[in-house]
C-alpha positions as CSV (number, residue, x, y, z in Angstrom):
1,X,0.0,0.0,0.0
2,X,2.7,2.3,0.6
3,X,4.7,2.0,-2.5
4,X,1.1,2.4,-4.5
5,X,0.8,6.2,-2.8
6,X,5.2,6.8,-3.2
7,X,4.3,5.6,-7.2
8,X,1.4,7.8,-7.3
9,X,2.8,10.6,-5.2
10,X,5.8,10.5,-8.1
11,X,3.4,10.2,-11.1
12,X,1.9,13.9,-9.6
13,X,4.8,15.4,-9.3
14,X,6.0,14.6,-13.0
15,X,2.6,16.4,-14.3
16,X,3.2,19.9,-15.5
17,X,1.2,22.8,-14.3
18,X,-1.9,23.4,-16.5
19,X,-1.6,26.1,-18.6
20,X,-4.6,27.1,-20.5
21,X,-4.2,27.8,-24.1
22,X,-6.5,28.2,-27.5
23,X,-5.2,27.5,-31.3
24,X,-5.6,30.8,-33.6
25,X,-5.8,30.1,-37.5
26,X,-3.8,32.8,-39.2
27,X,-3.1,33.1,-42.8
28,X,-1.0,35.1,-45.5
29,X,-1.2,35.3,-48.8
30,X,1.2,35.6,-51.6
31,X,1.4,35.8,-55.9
32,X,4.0,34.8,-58.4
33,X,3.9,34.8,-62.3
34,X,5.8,31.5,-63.8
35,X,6.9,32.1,-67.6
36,X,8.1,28.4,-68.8
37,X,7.7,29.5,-72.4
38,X,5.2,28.4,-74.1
39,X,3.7,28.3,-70.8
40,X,2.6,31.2,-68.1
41,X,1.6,29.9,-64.3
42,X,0.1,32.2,-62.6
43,X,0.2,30.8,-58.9
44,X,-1.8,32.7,-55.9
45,X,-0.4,30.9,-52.8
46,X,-2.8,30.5,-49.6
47,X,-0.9,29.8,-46.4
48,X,-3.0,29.0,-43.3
49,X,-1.5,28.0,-39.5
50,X,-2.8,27.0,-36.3
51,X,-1.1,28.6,-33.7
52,X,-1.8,27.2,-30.1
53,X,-0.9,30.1,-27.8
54,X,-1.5,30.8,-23.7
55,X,-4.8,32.4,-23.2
56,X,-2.9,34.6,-21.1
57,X,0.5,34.9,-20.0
58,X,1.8,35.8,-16.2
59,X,4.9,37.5,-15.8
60,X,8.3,35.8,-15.1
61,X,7.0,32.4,-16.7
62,X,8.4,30.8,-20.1
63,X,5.4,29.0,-22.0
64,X,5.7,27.6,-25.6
65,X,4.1,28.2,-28.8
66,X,2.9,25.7,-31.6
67,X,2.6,26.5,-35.2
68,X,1.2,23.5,-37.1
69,X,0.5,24.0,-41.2
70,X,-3.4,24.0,-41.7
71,X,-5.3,24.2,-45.0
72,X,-2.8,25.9,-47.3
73,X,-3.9,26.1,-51.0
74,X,-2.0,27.0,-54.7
75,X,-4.7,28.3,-57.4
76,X,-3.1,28.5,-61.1
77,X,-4.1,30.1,-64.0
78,X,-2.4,28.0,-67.1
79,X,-2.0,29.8,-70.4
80,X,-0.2,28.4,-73.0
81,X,0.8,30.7,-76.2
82,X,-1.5,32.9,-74.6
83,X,-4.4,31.4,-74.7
84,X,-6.1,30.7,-71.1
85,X,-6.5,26.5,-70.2
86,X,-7.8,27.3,-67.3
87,X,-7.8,28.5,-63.6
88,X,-7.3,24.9,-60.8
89,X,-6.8,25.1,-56.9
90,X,-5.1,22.0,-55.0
91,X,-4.2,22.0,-51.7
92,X,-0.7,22.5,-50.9
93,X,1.3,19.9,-48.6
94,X,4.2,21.2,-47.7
95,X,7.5,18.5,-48.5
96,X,4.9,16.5,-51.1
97,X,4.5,17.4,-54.7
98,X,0.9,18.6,-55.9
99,X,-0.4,17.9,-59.4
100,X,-2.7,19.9,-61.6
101,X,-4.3,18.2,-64.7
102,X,-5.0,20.5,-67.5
103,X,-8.5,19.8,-69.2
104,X,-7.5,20.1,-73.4
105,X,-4.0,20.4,-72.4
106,X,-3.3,17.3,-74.8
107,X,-1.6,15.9,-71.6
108,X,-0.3,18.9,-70.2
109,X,-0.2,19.0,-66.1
110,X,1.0,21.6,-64.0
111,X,3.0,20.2,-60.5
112,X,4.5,21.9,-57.4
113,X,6.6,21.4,-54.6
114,X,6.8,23.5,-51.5
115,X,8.5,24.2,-48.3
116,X,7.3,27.2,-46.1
117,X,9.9,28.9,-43.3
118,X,8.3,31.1,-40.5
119,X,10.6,33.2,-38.4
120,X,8.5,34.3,-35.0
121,X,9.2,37.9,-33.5
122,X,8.2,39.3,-30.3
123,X,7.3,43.3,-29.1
124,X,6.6,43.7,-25.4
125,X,8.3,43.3,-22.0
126,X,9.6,39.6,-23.5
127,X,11.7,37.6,-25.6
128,X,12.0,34.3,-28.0
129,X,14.2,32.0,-25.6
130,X,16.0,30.3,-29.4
131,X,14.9,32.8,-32.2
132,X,15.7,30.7,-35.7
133,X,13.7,30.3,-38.9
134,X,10.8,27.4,-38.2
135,X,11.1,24.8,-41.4
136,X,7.5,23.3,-42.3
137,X,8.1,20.3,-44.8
138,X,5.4,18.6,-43.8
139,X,2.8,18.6,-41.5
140,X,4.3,18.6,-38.5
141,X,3.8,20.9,-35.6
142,X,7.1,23.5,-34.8
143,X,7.6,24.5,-30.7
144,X,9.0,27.4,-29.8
145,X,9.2,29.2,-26.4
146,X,9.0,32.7,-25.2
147,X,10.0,33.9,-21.5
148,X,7.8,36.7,-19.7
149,X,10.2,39.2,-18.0
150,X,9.3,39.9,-14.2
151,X,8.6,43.6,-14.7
152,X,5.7,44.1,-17.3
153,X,5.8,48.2,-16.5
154,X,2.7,49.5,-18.0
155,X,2.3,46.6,-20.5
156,X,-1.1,43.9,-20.4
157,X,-0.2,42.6,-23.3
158,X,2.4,41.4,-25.8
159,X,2.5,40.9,-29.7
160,X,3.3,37.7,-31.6
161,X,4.4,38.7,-35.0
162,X,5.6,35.7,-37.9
163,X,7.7,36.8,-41.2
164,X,7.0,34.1,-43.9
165,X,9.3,32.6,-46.5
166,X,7.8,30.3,-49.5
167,X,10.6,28.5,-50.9
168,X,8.6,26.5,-54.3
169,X,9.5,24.6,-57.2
170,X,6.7,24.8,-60.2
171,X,6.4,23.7,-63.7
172,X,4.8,21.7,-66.7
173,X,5.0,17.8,-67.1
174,X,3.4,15.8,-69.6
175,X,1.8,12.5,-68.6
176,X,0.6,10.3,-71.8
177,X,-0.3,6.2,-71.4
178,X,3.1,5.6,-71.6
179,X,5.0,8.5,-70.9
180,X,5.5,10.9,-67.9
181,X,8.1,13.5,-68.3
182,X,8.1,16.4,-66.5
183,X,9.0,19.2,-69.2
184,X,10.4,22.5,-68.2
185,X,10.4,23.8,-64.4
186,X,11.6,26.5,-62.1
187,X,12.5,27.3,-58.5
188,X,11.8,30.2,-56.4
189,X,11.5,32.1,-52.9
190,X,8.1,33.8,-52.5
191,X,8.0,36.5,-49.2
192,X,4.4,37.1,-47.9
193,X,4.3,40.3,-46.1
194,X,1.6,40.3,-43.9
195,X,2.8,38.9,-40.4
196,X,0.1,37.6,-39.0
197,X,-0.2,39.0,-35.4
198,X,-1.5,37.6,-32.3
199,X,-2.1,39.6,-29.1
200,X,-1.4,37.7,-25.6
201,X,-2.9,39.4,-22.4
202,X,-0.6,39.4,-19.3
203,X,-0.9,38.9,-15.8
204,X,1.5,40.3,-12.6
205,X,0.4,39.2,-9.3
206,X,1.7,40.5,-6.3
207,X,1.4,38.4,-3.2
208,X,1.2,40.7,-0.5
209,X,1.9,40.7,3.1
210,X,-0.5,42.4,6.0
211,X,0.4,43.1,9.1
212,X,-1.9,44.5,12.2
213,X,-0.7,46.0,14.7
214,X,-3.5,47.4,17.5
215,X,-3.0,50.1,20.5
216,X,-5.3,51.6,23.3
217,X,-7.1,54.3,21.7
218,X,-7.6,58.2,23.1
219,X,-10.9,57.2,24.8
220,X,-12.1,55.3,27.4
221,X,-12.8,51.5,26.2
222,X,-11.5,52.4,22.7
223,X,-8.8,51.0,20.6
224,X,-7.0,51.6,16.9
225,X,-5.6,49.8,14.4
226,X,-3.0,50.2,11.8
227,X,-2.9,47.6,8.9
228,X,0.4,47.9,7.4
229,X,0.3,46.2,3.9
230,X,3.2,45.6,2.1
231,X,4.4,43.7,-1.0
232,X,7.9,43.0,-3.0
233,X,10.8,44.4,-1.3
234,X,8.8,45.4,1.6
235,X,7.3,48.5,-0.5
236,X,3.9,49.6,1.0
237,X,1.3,49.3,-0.5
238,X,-1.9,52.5,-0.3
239,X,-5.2,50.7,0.0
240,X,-8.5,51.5,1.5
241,X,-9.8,48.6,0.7
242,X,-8.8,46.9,4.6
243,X,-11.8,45.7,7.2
244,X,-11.5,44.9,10.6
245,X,-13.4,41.8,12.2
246,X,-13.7,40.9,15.9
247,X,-14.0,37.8,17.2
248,X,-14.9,37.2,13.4
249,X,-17.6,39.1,13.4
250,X,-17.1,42.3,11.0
251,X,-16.9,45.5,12.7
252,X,-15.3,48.4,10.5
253,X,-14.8,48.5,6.7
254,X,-12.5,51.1,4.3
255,X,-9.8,51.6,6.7
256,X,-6.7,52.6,4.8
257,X,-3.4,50.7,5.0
258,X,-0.3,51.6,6.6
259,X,-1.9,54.7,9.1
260,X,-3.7,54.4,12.7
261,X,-7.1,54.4,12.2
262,X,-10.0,56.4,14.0
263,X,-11.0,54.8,17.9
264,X,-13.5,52.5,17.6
265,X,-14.7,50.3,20.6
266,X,-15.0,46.4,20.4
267,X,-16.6,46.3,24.3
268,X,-14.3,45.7,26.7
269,X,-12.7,42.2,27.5
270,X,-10.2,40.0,25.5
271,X,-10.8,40.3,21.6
272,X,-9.1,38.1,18.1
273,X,-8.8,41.7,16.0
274,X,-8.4,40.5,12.3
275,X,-7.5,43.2,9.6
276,X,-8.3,41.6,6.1
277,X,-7.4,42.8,2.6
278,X,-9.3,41.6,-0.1
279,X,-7.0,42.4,-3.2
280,X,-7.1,45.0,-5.7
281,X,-6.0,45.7,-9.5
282,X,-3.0,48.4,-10.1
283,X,-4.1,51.7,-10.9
284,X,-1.5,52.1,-13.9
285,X,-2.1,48.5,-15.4
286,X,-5.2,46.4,-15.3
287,X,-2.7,43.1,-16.0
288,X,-1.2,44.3,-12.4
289,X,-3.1,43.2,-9.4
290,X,-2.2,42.8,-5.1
291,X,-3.3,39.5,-3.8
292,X,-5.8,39.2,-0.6
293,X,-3.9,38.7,2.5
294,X,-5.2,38.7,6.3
295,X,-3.9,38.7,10.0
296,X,-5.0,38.8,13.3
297,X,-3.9,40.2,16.7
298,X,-5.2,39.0,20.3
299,X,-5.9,42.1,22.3
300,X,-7.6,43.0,26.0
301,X,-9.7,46.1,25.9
302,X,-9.3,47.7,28.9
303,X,-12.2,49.6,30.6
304,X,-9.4,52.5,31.2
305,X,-6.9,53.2,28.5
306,X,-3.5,52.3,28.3
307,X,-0.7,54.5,31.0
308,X,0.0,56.2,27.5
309,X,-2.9,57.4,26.9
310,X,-4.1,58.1,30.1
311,X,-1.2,60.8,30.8
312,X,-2.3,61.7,27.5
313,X,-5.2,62.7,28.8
314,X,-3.6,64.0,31.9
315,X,-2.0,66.2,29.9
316,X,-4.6,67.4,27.8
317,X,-6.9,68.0,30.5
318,X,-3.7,70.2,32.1
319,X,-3.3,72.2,29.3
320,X,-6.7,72.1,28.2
321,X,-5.5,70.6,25.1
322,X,-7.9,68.0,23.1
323,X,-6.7,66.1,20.1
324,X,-8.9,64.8,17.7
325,X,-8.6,61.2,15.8
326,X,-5.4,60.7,13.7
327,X,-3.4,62.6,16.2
328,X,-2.1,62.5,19.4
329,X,-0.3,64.8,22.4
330,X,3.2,65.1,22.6
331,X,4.8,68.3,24.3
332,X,1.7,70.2,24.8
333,X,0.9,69.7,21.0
334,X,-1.1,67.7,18.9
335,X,0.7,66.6,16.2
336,X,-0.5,63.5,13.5
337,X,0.0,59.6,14.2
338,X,2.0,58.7,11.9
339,X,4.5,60.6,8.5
340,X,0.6,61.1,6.9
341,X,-1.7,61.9,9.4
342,X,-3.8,59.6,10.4
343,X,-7.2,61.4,8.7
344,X,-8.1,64.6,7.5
345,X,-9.1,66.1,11.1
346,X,-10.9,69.4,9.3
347,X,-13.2,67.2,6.6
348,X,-13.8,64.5,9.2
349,X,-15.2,67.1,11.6
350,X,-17.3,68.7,9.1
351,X,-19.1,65.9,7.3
352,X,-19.3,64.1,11.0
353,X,-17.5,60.7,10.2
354,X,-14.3,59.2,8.8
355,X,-16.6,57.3,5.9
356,X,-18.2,60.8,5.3
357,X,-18.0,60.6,1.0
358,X,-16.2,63.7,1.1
359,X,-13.4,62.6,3.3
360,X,-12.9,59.0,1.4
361,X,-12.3,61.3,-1.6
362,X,-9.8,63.0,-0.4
363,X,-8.4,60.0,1.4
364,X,-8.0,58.0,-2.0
365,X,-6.7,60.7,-3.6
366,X,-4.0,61.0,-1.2
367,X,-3.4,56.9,-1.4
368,X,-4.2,56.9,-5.0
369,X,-2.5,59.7,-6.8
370,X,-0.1,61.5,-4.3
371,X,1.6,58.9,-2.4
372,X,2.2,57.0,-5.4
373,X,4.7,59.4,-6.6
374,X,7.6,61.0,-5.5
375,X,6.6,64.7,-6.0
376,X,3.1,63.8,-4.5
377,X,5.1,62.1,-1.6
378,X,7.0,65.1,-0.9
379,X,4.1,67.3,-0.6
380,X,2.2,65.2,1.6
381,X,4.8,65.4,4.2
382,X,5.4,69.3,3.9
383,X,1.7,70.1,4.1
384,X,1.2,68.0,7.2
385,X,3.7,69.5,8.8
386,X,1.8,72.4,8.5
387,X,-1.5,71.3,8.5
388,X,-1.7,69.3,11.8
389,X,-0.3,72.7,13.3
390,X,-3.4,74.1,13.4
391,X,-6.5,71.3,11.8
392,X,-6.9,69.8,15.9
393,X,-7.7,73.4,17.1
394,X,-10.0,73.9,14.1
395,X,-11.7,70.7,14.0
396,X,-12.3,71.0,18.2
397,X,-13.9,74.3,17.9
398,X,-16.6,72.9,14.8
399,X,-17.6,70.4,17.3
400,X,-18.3,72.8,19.9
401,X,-20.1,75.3,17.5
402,X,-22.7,74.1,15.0
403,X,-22.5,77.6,13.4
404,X,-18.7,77.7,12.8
405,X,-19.2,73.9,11.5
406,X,-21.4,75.4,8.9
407,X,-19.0,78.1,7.9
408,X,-16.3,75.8,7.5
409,X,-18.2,73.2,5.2
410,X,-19.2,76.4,3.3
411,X,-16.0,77.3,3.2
412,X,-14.3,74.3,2.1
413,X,-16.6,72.5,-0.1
414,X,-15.7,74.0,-3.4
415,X,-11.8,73.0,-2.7
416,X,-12.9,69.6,-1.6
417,X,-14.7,69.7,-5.4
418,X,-11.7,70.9,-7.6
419,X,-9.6,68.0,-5.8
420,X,-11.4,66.1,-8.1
421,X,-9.5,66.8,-11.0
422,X,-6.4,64.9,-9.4
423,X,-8.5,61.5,-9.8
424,X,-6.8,61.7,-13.6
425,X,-3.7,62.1,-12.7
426,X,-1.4,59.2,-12.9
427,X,2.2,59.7,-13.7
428,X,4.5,61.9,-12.1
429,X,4.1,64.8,-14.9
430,X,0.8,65.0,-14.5
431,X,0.5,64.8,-10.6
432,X,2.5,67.9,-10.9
433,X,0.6,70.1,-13.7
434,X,-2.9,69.1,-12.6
435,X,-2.1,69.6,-9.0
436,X,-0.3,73.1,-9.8
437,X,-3.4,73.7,-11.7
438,X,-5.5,73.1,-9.2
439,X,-3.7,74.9,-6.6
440,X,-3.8,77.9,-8.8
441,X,-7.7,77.7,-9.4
442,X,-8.1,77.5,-5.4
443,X,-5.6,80.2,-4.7
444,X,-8.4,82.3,-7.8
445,X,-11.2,81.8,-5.8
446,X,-10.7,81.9,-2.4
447,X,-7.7,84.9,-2.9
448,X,-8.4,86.5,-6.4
449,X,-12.8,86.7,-6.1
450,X,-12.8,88.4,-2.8
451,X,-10.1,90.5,-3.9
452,X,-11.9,91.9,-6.9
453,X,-15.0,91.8,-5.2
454,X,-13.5,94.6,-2.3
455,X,-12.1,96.6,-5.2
456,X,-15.1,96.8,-6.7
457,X,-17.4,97.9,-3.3
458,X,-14.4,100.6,-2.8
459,X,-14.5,101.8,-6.2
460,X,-17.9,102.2,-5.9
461,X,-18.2,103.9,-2.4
C-alpha cells in the first residue's frame, strides 16, 4: 500500500502545471507569375497555420508556442501561347508534390513542390528563448518558447508577429499512357508580407503581506488599528480597501493601510482583531493586481486606557488641550500619528464621520494619486507639517459650534470639489501640472474673487 501512494505521489509530481491555451488560425497570402515559355503559371499561394498560444500569460513564466501548417492552398491560371486553359486550386502539402491536370491540355499538367519557413518575433516586456527560422516540410507541428520578464511596467499585453518565406518549385509535365516527363520547371523564394499577429494578455500578481498592529485608543474602552500592507521588497502598498473583524464578526470597513485608524470600541474584555485585505487591480495597469492577505492580533480592551494614553489625557486635561482622531499629544501639542496623518481632522469634523463621501475622496486621492509618486510624496509630508499645526484646534472648535461647522463646510466645499480633477492624474508629470493647476484655481477663488469683489465695493463707495 505504501509503494502504491510513493508511485502515485511520483506520477503527480511529473505532471506539468496546467496552462490554459486556445489554437488561432492565421493566414498570409502571396502571388507569383511562372513564364516556362510556351507556358505562363500564374500561382496565388494561400498559407494557413494554427497557432496554439496561452490564453494569457503571467509574468516571469516561459510557455511555448505551436505553429502547425493548416489548410494551405496554390490556385493557377495555365496559359499556353497565350491562350487561357484554365484557372485549378489544389491544396498545398508542404515537402509532397501537388499535381494539376489541365482539361485540353493534350496531356499537359502543371506540379508543385513547396517548403514554407516562419521566423516568429516578439514586441513587449519579452523575448524568443532560441529565435531561428521554423522549417514546415510537412505537417508537423514546430515549438518554440517565449519567456515573460518579471517587470511588465505599463504593459497587459504582448504581440506575436511571424515573417513568412515560401521556398517552391513549379512547372509543366506531360503525362501520356506511356509516358510521364516532366518538361520545363523553375525554383523560387516567395516572401508574404503580412505577419500575421497575435495579441497575448498578461498577468502580474503581487502576493502581498498584512500586518496589524492594535493600541489603546484616546478614549475610554476604545482602541486603533494600523494595517500595514506591504508587497515586493517590503514596498507599501496604499489601499482602503482593509476591514476589521472581531471575534470574526465584521466591525469596521475602508480603513486605509499603513496609518492608525479612527477609535472604535470592540466592548471591553479579551478580543481576536483580524485586519483583512481583499486584493485590488494596479491603478496604472489592469494586468497588475495585489493579492488578498489577512492577520489577526489577540488584544484585552481595557475599561481604562493604556498608562499612554491616560497621561495623554492628563496632559490634555492640564493644558486644556484635546486632540482629535489621527493625532495625538506630545509636548503640549497635537501633532499627526504617523509621517501622513492619520485622517483629515478638518473634513472628518465637518461631514461628521471618517466614511463621510467627502473625506474618502480626499483619502483615495492621497493613497491613489499622491503617495504614489515621488513629488506627490513630498508634498504630503510638507503640508502636514503644516496642516496638523493648526487642523486639531479647528476641528475641536466645529464640534463645539454648529454655526462655525457650517462656515467651515461652506467654506471648504468648493476645494474639496476641484480635488477632483487629481482623480486623472497618474504619472508623475501630470500629478505635478494638474495639482499646480488646481492649486492655482483655489488660490483664484478663495484669494483673487474676494479680492476683486472689495475693489469693486471701494471703487464704488
Amino acid at each position: 500500500m505504501k509503494l502504491i501512494i510513493i508511485i502515485m505521489i511520483s506520477v503527480v509530481m511529473l505532471i506539468p502545471s496546467t496552462v490554459l491555451a486556445e489554437t488561432q488560425y492565421k493566414s498570409t497570402s502571396v502571388s507569383t507569375s511562372v513564364n516556362l515559355d510556351p507556358v505562363n503559371i500564374r500561382a496565388n499561394y494561400e498559407l494557413g497555420f494554427d497557432i496554439i498560444v496561452p490564453t494569457v500569460i503571467e509574468a516571469g513564466d516561459t510557455v511555448s508556442i505551436t505553429i502547425i501548417p493548416s489548410s494551405s492552398t496554390v490556385t493557377s491560371t495555365v496559359k499556353l501561347s497565350g491562350s487561357t486553359l484554365g484557372t485549378f486550386t489544389e491544396y498545398l502539402v508542404y515537402g509532397q508534390e501537388s499535381i494539376m491536370g489541365i482539361p485540353g491540355g493534350y496531356g499537359l499538367g502543371a506540379f508543385v513542390t513547396s517548403t514554407a519557413y516562419v521566423l516568429p518575433s516578439i514586441s513587449g516586456p519579452a523575448h524568443i528563448v532560441s529565435n531561428e527560422w521554423l522549417s514546415l516540410k510537412d505537417t508537423r507541428s514546430k515549438t518554440f518558447q517565449i519567456s515573460i520578464n518579471n517587470d511588465i511596467g505599463r504593459h497587459n499585453s504582448i504581440t506575436l508577429e511571424f515573417e513568412t518565406l515560401l521556398d517552391t518549385h513549379m512547372g509543366i509535365n506531360l503525362d501520356l499512357i506511356l509516358f510521364d516527363e516532366k518538361l520545363i520547371s523553375d525554383s523560387f523564394r516567395l516572401e508574404p508580407t503580412y505577419q500575421m499577429p497575435i495579441k497575448i494578455p498578461l498577468k502580474k500578481v503581487h502576493p502581498t503581506n498584512l500586518v496589524l498592529e492594535v493600541k489603546d485608543g484616546t478614549c475610554t474602552g476604545c482602541i486603533q488599528v494600523k494595517p500595514i500592507l506591504t508587497y515586493g521588497n517590503n514596498q507599501k502598498l496604499h489601499s482602503t480597501n482593509i476591514a476589521i473583524y472581531v471575534d470574526g464578526s465584521s466591525s469596521e470597513s475602508g480603513l486605509t493601510s499603513n496609518q492608525w485608524s479612527w477609535n472604535f470600541s470592540p466592548s471591553v474584555g479579551n478580543h481576536v482583531i483580524e485586519a483583512k485585505f481583499f486584493g485590488k487591480k494596479d491603478s496604472t495597469n489592469s494586468a497588475i493586481s495585489y493579492s488578498a492577505s489577512q492577520d489577526s492580533e489577540n488584544f484585552l480592551v481595557n475599561k481604562k486606557t493604556s498608562s499612554s494614553s491616560t497621561s495623554t489625557s492628563t496632559s490634555s486635561s492640564t493644558n486644556n488641550l484635546r486632540c482629535g482622531s489621527g493625532t495625538n499629544e506630545k509636548n503640549g501639542e497635537c501633532v499627526a500619528n504617523d509621517l501622513f496623518g492619520g485622517g483629515c481632522l478638518i473634513a472628518t469634523a465637518t461631514y461628521g464621520s471618517e466614511m463621510a463621501t467627502q473625506v474618502q475622496q480626499l483619502r483615495e486621492l492621497r493613497d491613489n494619486q499622491l503617495l504614489n509618486t515621488e513629488s506627490g510624496s513630498a508634498f504630503m509630508s510638507t503640508f502636514n507639517d503644516v496642516y496638523y499645526s493648526f487642523s486639531p484646534i479647528i476641528a475641536d472648535y466645529e464640534r463645539e459650534n454648529p454655526y462655525f461647522k457650517e462656515a467651515v463646510k461652506l467654506a471648504i466645499t468648493p476645494m474639496i470639489s476641484s480635488l477632483s480633477l487629481m482623480e486623472n492624474a497618474e504619472t508623475e508629470s501630470e500629478v505635478l501640472s494638474i495639482g499646480i493647476s488646481v492649486i492655482m484655481l483655489n488660490l483664484g477663488m478663495y484669494l483673487g474673487v474676494p479680492a476683486i469683489v472689495i475693489v469693486g465695493i471701494r471703487k464704488r463707495f
